[in-house]
N, C-alpha and C positions, 0 to 999 in steps of 0.2 A: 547165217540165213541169207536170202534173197535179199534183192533192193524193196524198197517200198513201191517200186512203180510195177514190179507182177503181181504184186497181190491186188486182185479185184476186190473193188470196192462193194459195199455191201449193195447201194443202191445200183449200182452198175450190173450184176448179175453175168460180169464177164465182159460184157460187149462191147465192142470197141469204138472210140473216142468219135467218132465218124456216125456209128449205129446210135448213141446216147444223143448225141445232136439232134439228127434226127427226129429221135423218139421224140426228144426236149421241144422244138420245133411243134411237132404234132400235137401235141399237148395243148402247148399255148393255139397253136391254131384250132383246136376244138374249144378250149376255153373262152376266144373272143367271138366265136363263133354261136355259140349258148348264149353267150352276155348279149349278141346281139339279135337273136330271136327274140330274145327273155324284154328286150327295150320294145322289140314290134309290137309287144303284147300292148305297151304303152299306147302306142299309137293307132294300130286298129282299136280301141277301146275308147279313145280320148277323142280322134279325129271329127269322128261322126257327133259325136256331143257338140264338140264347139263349131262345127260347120251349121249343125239345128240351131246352134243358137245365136250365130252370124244372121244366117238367113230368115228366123224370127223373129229377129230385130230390125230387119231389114225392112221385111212385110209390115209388120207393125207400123212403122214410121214412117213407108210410102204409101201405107192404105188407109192411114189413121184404125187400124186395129187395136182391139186390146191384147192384154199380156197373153192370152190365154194360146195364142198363136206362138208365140217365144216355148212357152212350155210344154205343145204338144210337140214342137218340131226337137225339143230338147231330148222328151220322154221318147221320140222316135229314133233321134239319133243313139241313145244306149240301148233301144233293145237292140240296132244294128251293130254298134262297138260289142254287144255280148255276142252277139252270132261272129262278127270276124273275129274275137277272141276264141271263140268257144271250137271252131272251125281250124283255128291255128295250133291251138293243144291238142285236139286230136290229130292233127296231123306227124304232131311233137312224138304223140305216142306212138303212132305205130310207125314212125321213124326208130324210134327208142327199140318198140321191138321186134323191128328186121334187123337191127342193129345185136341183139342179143339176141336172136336167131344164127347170126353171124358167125357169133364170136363162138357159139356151140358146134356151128360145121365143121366139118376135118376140109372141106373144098373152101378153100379163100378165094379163088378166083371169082364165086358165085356174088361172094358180099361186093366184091373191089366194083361190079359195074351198076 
C-alpha cells in the first residue's frame, strides 16, 4: 500500500496543509470574534446601570437628596442597557442571516463584501 501521508485524513477532506490552516485560522478568528460580541452584550447592559448609579449618588450627596434619585437614575440606566442590548442582538441576527443567505448562494463574491 501507500505511505501514510496520501491518505487524507478524515477531518481534512483532502485539502492541503496550507488550505487546513487557513480554514483552522478562520475558525478560531470567528470564535473570538462571537466571544467578543457575546462580552459587549455585558457592557451595553451593565454600563448605563452603574453610570445611573455613580451619578445618583453623586446628586444625592451634593444636593443633600434622598435615595429615590439613586434609583430612578438606576431603573433608567437598565431600561437603556436593555435597548443597547436588545438593539445588538438584533443586529446579531440579521448579521447571522445574511450570513446563511450566503452560505445558500452559488455567487460568493456577493457575501465576501
Amino acid at each position: 500500500m501507500g505511505s501514510e501521508d496520501s491518505i487524507p485524513s478524515v477531518n481534512s477532506g483532502g485539502a492541503s496543509p496550507e488550505r487546513q490552516e487557513r480554514r483552522s485560522r478562520a475558525i478560531w478568528r470567528a470564535a473570538w470574534a462571537d466571544a467578543m460580541r457575546a462580552m459587549s452584550l455585558g457592557w451595553d447592559l451593565g454600563l448605563p446601570i452603574c453610570v445611573g448609579a455613580l451619578i445618583g449618588n453623586w446628586l444625592e450627596r451634593r444636593f443633600g437628596l434622598d435615595y429615590s434619585v439613586t434609583v430612578g437614575l438606576v431603573a433608567f440606566g437598565l431600561m437603556v442597557g436593555l435597548y443597547n442590548a436588545g438593539r445588538t442582538l438584533s443586529r446579531e441576527i440579521a448579521r447571522d442571516r445574511f450570513i446563511a443567505e450566503c452560505e445558500k448562494e452559488e455567487d460568493k463574491d456577493f457575501c465576501s463584501g
